[in-house]
PDB file of N, CA, C and O in Angstrom:
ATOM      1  N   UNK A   1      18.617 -14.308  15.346  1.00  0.00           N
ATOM      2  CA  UNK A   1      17.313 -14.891  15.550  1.00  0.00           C
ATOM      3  C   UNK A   1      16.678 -15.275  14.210  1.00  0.00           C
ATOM      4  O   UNK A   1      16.084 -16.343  14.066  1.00  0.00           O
ATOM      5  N   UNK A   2      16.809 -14.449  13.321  1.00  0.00           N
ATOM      6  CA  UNK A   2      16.372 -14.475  12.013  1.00  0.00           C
ATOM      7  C   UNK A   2      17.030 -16.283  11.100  1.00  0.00           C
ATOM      8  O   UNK A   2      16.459 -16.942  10.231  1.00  0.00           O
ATOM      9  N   UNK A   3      17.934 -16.453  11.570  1.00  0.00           N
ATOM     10  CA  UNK A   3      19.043 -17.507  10.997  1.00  0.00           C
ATOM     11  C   UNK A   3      18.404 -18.812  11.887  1.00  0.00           C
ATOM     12  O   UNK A   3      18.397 -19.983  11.507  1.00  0.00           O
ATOM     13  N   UNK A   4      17.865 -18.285  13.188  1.00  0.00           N
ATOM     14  CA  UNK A   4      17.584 -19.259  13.938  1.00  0.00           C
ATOM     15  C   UNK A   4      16.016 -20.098  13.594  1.00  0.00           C
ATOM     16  O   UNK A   4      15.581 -21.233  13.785  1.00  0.00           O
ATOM     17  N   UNK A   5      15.474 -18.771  12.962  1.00  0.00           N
ATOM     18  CA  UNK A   5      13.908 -19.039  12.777  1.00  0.00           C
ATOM     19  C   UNK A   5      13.951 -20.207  11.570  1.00  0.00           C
ATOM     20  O   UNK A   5      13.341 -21.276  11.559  1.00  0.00           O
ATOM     21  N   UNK A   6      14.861 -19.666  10.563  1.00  0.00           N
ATOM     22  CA  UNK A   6      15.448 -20.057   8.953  1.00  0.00           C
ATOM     23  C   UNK A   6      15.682 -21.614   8.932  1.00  0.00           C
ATOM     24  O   UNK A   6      15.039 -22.468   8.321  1.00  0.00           O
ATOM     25  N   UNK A   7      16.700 -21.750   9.705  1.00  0.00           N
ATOM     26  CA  UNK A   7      17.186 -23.119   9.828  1.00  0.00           C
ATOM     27  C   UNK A   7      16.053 -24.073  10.980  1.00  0.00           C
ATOM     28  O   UNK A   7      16.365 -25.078  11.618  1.00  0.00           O
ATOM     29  N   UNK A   8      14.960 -23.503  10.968  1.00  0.00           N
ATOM     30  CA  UNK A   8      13.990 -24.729  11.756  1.00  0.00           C
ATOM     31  C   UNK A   8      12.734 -24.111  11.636  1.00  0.00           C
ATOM     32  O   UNK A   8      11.954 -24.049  12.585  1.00  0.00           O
ATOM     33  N   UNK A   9      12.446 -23.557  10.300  1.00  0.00           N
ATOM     34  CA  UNK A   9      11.112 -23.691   9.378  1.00  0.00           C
ATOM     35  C   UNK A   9      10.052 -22.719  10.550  1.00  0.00           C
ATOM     36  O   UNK A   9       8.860 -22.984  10.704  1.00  0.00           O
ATOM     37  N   UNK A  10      10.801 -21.541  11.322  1.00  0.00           N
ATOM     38  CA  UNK A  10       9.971 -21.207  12.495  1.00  0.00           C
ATOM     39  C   UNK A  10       9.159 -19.821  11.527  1.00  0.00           C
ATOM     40  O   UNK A  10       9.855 -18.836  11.279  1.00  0.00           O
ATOM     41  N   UNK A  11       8.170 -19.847  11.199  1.00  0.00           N
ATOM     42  CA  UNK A  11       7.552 -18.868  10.046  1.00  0.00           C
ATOM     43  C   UNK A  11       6.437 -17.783  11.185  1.00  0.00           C
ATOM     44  O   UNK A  11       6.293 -18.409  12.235  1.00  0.00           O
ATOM     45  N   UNK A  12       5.877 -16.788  11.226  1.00  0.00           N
ATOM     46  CA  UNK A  12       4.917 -16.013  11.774  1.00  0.00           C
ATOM     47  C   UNK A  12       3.191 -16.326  10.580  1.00  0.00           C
ATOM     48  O   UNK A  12       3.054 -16.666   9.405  1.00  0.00           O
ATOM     49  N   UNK A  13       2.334 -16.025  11.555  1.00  0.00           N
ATOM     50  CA  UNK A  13       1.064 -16.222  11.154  1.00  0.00           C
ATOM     51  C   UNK A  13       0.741 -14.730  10.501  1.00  0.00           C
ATOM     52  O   UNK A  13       0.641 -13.816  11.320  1.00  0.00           O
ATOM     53  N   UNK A  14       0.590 -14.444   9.273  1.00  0.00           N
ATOM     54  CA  UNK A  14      -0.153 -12.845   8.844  1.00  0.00           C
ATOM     55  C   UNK A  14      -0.965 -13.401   8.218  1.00  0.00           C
ATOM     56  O   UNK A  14      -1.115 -14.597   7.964  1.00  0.00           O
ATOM     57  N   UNK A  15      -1.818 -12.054   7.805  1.00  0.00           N
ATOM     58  CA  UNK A  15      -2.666 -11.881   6.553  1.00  0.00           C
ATOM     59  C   UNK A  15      -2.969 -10.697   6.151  1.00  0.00           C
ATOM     60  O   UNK A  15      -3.564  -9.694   6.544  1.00  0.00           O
ATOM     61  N   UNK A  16      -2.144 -11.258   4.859  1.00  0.00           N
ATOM     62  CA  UNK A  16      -2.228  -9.776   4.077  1.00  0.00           C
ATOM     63  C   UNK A  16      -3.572  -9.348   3.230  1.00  0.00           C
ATOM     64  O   UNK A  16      -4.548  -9.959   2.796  1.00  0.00           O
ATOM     65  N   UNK A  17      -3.160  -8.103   3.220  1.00  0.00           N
ATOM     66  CA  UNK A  17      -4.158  -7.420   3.208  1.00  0.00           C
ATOM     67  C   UNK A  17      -3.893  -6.328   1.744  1.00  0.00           C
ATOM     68  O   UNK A  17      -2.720  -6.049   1.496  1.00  0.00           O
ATOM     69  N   UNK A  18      -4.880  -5.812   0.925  1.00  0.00           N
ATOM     70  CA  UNK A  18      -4.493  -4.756   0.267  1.00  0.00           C
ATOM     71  C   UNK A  18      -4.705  -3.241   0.350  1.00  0.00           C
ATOM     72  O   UNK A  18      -5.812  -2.863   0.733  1.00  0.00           O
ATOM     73  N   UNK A  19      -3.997  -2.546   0.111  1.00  0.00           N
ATOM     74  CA  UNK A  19      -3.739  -0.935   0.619  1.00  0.00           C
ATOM     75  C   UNK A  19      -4.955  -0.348   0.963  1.00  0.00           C
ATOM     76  O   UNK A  19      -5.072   0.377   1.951  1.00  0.00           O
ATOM     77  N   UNK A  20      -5.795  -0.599   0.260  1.00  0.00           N
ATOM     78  CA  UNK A  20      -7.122  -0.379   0.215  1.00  0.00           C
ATOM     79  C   UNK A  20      -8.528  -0.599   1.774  1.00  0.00           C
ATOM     80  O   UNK A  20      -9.499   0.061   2.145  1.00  0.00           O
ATOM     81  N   UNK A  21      -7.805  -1.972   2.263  1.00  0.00           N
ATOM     82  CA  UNK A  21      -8.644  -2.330   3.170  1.00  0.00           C
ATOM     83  C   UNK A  21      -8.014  -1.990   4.335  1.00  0.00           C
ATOM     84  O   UNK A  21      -8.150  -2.816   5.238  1.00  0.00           O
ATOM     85  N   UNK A  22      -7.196  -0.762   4.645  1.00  0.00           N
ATOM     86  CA  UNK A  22      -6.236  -0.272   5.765  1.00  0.00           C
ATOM     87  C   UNK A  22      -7.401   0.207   6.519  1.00  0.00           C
ATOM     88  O   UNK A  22      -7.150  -0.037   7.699  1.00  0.00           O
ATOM     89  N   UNK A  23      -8.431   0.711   6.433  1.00  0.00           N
ATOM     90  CA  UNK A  23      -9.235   0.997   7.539  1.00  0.00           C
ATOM     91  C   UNK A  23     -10.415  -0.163   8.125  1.00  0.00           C
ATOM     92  O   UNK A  23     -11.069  -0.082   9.165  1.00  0.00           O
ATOM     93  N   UNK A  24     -10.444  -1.433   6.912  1.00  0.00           N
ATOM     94  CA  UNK A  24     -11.129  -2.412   7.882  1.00  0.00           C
ATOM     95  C   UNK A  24      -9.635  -3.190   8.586  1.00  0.00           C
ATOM     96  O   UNK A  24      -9.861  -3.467   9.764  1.00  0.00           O
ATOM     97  N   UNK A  25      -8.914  -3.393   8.367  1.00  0.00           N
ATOM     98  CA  UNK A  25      -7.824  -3.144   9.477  1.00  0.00           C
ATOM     99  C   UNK A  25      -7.958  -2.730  10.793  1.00  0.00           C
ATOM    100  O   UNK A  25      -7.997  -3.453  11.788  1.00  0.00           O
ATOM    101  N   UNK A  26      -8.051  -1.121  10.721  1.00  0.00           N
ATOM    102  CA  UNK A  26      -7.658  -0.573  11.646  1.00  0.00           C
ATOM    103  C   UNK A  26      -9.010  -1.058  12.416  1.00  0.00           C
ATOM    104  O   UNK A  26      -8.810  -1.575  13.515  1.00  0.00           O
ATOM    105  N   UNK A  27     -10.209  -0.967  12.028  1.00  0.00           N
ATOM    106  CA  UNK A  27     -11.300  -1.184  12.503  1.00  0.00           C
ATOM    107  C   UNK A  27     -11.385  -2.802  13.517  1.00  0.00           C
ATOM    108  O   UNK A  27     -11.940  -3.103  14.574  1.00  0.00           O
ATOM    109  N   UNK A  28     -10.420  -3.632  12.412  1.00  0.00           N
ATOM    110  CA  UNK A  28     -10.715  -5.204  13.507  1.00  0.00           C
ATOM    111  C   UNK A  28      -9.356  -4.788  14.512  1.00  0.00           C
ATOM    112  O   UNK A  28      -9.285  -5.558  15.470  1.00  0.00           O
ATOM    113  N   UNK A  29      -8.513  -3.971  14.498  1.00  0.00           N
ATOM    114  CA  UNK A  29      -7.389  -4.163  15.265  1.00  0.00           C
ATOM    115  C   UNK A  29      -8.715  -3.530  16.384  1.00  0.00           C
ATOM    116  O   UNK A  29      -9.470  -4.179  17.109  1.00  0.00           O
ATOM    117  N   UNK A  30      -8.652  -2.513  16.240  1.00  0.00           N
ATOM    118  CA  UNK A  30      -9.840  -1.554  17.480  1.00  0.00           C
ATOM    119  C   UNK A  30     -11.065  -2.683  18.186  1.00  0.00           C
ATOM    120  O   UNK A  30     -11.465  -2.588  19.346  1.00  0.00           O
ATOM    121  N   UNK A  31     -11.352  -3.335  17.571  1.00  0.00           N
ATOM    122  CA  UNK A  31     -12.519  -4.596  18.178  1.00  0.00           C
ATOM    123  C   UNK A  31     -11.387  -5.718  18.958  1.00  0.00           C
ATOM    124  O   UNK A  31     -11.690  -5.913  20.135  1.00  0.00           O
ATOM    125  N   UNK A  32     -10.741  -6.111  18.711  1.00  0.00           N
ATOM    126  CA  UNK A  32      -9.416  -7.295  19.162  1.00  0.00           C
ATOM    127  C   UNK A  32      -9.342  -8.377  18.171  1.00  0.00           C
ATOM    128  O   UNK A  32      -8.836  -9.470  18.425  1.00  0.00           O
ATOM    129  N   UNK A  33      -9.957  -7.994  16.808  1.00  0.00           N
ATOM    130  CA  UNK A  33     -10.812  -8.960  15.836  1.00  0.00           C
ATOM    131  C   UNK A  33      -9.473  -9.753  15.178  1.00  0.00           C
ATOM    132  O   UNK A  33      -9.626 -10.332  14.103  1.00  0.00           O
ATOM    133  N   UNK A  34      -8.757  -9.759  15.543  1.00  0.00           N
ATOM    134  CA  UNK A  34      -6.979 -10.329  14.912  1.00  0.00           C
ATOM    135  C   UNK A  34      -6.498 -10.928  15.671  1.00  0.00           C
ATOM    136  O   UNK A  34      -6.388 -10.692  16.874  1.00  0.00           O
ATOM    137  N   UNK A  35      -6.012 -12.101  14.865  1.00  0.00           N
ATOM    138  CA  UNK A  35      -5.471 -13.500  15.545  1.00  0.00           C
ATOM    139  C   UNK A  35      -4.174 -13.124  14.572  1.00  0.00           C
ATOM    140  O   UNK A  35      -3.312 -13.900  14.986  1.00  0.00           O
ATOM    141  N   UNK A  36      -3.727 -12.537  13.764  1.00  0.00           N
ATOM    142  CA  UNK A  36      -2.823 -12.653  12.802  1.00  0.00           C
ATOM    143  C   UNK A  36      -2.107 -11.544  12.699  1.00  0.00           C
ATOM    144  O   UNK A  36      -2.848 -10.610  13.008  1.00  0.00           O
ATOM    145  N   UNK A  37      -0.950 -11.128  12.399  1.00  0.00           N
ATOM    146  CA  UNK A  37      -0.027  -9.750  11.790  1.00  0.00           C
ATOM    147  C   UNK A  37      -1.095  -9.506  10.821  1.00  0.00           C
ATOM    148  O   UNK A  37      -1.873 -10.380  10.439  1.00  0.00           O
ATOM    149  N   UNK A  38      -1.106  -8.075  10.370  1.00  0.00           N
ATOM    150  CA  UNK A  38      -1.557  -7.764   9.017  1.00  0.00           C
ATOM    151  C   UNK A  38      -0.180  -7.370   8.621  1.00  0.00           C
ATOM    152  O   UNK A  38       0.832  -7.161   9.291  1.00  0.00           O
ATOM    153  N   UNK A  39      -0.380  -7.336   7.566  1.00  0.00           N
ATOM    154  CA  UNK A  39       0.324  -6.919   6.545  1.00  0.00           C
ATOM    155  C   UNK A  39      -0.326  -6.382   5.143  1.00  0.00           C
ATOM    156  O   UNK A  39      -1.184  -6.821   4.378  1.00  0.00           O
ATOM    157  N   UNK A  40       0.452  -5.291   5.178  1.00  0.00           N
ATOM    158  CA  UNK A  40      -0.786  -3.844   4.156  1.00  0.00           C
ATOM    159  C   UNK A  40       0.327  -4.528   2.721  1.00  0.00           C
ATOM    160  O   UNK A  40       1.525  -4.655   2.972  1.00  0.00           O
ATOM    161  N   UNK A  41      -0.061  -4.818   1.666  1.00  0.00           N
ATOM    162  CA  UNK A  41       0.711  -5.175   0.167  1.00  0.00           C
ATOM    163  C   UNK A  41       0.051  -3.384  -0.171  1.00  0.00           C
ATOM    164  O   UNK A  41      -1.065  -2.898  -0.356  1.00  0.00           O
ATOM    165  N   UNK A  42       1.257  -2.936  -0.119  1.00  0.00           N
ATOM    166  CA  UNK A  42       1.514  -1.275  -0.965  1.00  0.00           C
ATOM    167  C   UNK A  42       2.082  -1.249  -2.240  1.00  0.00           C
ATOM    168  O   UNK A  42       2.690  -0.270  -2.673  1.00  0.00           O
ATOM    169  N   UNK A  43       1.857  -2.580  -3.031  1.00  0.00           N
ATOM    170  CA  UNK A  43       2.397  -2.908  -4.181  1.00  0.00           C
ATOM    171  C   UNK A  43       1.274  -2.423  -5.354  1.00  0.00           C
ATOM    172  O   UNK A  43       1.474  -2.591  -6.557  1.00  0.00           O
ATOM    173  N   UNK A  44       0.111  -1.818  -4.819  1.00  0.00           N
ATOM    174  CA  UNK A  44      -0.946  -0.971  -5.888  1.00  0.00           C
ATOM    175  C   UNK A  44      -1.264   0.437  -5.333  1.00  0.00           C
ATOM    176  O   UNK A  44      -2.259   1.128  -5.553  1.00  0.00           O
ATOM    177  N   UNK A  45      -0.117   0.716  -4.512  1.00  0.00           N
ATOM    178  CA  UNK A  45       0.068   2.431  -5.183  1.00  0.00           C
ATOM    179  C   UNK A  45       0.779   2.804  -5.904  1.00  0.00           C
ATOM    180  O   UNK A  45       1.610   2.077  -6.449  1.00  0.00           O
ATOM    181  N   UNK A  46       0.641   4.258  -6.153  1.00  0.00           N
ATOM    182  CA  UNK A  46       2.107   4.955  -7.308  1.00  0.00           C
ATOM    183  C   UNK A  46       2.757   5.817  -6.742  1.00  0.00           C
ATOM    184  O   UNK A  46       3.703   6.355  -7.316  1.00  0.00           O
TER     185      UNK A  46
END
């Protein structure tokens, strides 16, 4: 599926997000406030 998506430009809708804002996250997931994947960037912890 992955090969299938690849070869005809088929991409998913996110918006990322940083580690930080994981509870206004959780907060719009809990309202239905998301049209989009999140995606948490854990690339500013240690």
């Amino acid at each position: 599926m992955l090969a299938f998506c690849a070869e005809h430009g088929i991409t998913a809708d996110i918006e990322p997000l940083p580690s930080a804002r994981v509870n206004e996250a959780l907060e719009r997931l809990a309202r239905g406030d998301v049209r989009h994947c999140f995606v948490l960037d854990l690339s500013d912890l240690d």
